[in-house]
C-alpha positions, 0 to 999 in steps of 0.5 A, spaced: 500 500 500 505 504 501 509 503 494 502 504 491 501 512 495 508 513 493 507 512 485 501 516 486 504 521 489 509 521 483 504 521 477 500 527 481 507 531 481 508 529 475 501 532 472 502 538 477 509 540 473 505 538 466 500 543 468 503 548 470 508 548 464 501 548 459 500 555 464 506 558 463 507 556 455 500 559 454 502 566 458 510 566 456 508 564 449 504 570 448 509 574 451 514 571 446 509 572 440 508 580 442 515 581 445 521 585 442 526 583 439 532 580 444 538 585 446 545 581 443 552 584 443 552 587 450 559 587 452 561 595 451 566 596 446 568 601 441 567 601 433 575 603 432 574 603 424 567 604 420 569 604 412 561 602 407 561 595 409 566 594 414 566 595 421 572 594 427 570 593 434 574 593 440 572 591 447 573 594 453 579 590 458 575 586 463 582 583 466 588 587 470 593 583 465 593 582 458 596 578 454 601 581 449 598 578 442 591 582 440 586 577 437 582 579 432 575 575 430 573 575 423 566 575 422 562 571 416 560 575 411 553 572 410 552 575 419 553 579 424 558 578 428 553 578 435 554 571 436 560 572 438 557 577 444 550 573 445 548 576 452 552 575 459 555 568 460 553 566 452 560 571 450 565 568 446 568 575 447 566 576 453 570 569 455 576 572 451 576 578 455 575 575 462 581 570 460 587 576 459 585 577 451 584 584 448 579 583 443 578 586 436 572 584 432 571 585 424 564 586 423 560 587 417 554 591 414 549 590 408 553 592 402 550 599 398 549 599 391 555 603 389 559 596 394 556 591 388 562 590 385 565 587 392 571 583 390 576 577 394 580 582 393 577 587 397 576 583 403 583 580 403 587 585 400 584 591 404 579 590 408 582 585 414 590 588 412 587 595 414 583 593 420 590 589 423 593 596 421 589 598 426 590 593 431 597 595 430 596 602 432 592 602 437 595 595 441 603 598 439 603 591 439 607 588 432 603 582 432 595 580 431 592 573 432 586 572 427 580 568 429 575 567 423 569 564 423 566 560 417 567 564 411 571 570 415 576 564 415 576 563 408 578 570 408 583 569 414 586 564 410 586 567 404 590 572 407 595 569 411 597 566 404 598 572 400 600 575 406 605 570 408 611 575 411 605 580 414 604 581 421 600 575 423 601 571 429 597 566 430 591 564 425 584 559 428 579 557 424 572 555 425 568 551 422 573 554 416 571 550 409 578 548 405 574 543 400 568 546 397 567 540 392 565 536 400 560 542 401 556 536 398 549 540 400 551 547 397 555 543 391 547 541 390 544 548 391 550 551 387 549 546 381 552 550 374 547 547 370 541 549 374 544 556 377 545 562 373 549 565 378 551 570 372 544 572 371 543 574 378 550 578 380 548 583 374 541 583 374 540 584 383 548 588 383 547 586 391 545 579 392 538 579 397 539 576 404 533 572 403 537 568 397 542 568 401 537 565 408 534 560 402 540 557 400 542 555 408 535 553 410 534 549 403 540 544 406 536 544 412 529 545 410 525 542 416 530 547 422 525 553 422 520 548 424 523 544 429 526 549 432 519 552 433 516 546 436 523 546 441 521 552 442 514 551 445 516 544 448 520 549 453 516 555 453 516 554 461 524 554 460 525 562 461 534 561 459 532 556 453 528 562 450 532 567 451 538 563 447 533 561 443 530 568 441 538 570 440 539 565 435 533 567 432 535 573 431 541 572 429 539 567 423 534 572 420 538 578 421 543 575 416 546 580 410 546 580 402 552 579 399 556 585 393 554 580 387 562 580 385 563 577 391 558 573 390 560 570 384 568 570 385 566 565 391 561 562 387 566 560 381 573 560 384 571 556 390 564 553 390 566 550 382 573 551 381 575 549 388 581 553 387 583 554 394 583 546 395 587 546 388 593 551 391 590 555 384 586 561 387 589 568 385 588 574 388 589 581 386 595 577 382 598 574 388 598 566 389 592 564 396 597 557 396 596 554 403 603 552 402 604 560 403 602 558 411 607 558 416 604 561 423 600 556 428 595 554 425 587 551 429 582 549 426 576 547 429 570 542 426 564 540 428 562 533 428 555 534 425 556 540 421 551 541 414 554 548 412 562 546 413 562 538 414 569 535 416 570 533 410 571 540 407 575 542 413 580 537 414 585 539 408 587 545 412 592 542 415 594 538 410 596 544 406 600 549 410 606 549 411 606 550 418 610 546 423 606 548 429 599 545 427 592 542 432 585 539 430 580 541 434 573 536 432 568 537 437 561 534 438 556 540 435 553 542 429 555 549 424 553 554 430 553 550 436 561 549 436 562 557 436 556 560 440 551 555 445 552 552 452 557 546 447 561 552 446 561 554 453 564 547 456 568 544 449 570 550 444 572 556 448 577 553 453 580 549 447 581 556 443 582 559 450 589 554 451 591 554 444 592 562 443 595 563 451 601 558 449 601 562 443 600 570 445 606 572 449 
C-alpha cells in the first residue's frame, strides 16, 4: 500500500509540473509572440574603424593583465558578428576578455549599391590588412592573432597566404571550409547547370539576404520548424528562450552579399575549388596554403551541414606550418562557436591554444 501512495504521489507531481508548464507556455508564449526583439552584443566596446561595409570593434579590458598578442575575430560575411557577444555568460568575447585577451572584432554591414562590385580582393587585400593596421596602432603591439569564423576564415586564410611575411601571429579557424567540392549540400544548391549565378550578380548588383537565408535553410529545410516546436516544448524554460530568441535573431538578421563577391566565391571556390587546388589568385598574388607558416587551429564540428569535416580537414594538410592542432568537437555549424557546447568544449580549447601562443 505504501509503494502504491508513493507512485501516486509521483504521477500527481508529475501532472502538477505538466500543468503548470501548459500555464506558463500559454502566458510566456504570448509574451514571446508580442515581445521585442532580444538585446545581443552587450559587452561595451568601441567601433575603432567604420569604412561602407566594414566595421572594427574593440572591447573594453575586463582583466588587470593582458596578454601581449591582440586577437582579432573575423566575422562571416553572410552575419553579424553578435554571436560572438550573445548576452552575459553566452560571450565568446566576453570569455576572451575575462581570460587576459584584448579583443578586436571585424564586423560587417549590408553592402550599398555603389559596394556591388565587392571583390576577394577587397576583403583580403584591404579590408582585414587595414583593420590589423589598426590593431597595430592602437595595441603598439607588432603582432595580431586572427580568429575567423566560417567564411571570415576563408578570408583569414586567404590572407595569411598572400600575406605570408605580414604581421600575423597566430591564425584559428572555425568551422573554416578548405574543400568546397565536400560542401556536398551547397555543391547541390550551387549546381552550374541549374544556377545562373551570372544572371543574378548583374541583374540584383547586391545579392538579397533572403537568397542568401534560402540557400542555408534549403540544406536544412525542416530547422525553422523544429526549432519552433523546441521552442514551445520549453516555453516554461525562461534561459532556453532567451538563447533561443538570440539565435533567432541572429539567423534572420543575416546580410546580402556585393554580387562580385558573390560570384568570385561562387566560381573560384564553390566550382573551381581553387583554394583546395593551391590555384586561387588574388589581386595577382598566389592564396597557396603552402604560403602558411604561423600556428595554425582549426576547429570542426562533428555534425556540421554548412562546413562538414570533410571540407575542413585539408587545412592542415596544406600549410606549411610546423606548429599545427585539430580541434573536432561534438556540435553542429553554430553550436561549436556560440551555445552552452561552446561554453564547456570550444572556448577553453581556443582559450589554451592562443595563451601558449600570445606572449
Amino acid at each position: 500500500m505504501a509503494e502504491q501512495g508513493n507512485d501516486a504521489a509521483a504521477i500527481g507531481k508529475q501532472v502538477q509540473q505538466m500543468v503548470e508548464r501548459a500555464i506558463q507556455r500559454g502566458i510566456k508564449g504570448f509574451d514571446y509572440v508580442t515581445g521585442s526583439s532580444t538585446p545581443v552584443g552587450l559587452t561595451p566596446k568601441d567601433v575603432v574603424y567604420e569604412r561602407g561595409t566594414l566595421r572594427l570593434y574593440h572591447y573594453h579590458p575586463q582583466s588587470e593583465e593582458v596578454y601581449r598578442v591582440p586577437v582579432m575575430l573575423v566575422m562571416a560575411t553572410t552575419n553579424k558578428s553578435f554571436v560572438f557577444d550573445l548576452a552575459p555568460g553566452q560571450s565568446m568575447v566576453e570569455f576572451l576578455l575575462k581570460r587576459g585577451f584584448d579583443v578586436f572584432v571585424v564586423d560587417w554591414a549590408a553592402p550599398q549599391p555603389e559596394e556591388r562590385g565587392l571583390t576577394l580582393a577587397d576583403y583580403t587585400q584591404d579590408f582585414i590588412p587595414t583593420c590589423i593596421r589598426q590593431v597595430q596602432n592602437i595595441t603598439g603591439e607588432p603582432d595580431v592573432s586572427i580568429v575567423g569564423y566560417c567564411m571570415g576564415g576563408v578570408l583569414s586564410v586567404i590572407y595569411a597566404a598572400t600575406h605570408a611575411d605580414g604581421p600575423l601571429k597566430n591564425l584559428a579557424c572555425l568551422t573554416t571550409p578548405i574543400d568546397w567540392h565536400k560542401m556536398e549540400l551547397t555543391q547541390v544548391w550551387q549546381d552550374p547547370r541549374y544556377f545562373d549565378v551570372d544572371r543574378i550578380a548583374d541583374t540584383l548588383g547586391i545579392i538579397p539576404a533572403d537568397i542568401v537565408t534560402q540557400g542555408f535553410e534549403m540544406q536544412r529545410p525542416a530547422q525553422r520548424v523544429a526549432g519552433q516546436m523546441r521552442v514551445w516544448e520549453q516555453m516554461w524554460n525562461d534561459e532556453f528562450v532567451k538563447s533561443f530568441r538570440a539565435f533567432e535573431r541572429w539567423g534572420n538578421e543575416t546580410l546580402p552579399l556585393a554580387g562580385e563577391y558573390f560570384r568570385e566565391t561562387t566560381k573560384e571556390l564553390a566550382w573551381e575549388n581553387k583554394l583546395m587546388k593551391g590555384r586561387l589568385k588574388v589581386d595577382g598574388k598566389s592564396a597557396d596554403l603552402a604560403n602558411i607558416r604561423v600556428p595554425v587551429l582549426s576547429v570542426s564540428a562533428e555534425h556540421d551541414h554548412l562546413a562538414p569535416y570533410e571540407s575542413t580537414k585539408p587545412l592542415l594538410e596544406l600549410v606549411s606550418s610546423e606548429d599545427k592542432t585539430e580541434v573536432k568537437l561534438k556540435g553542429g555549424h553554430v553550436s561549436v562557436i556560440a551555445g552552452p557546447n561552446a561554453v564547456r568544449r570550444m572556448w577553453p580549447r581556443l582559450d589554451e591554444w592562443l595563451a601558449e601562443r600570445s606572449v
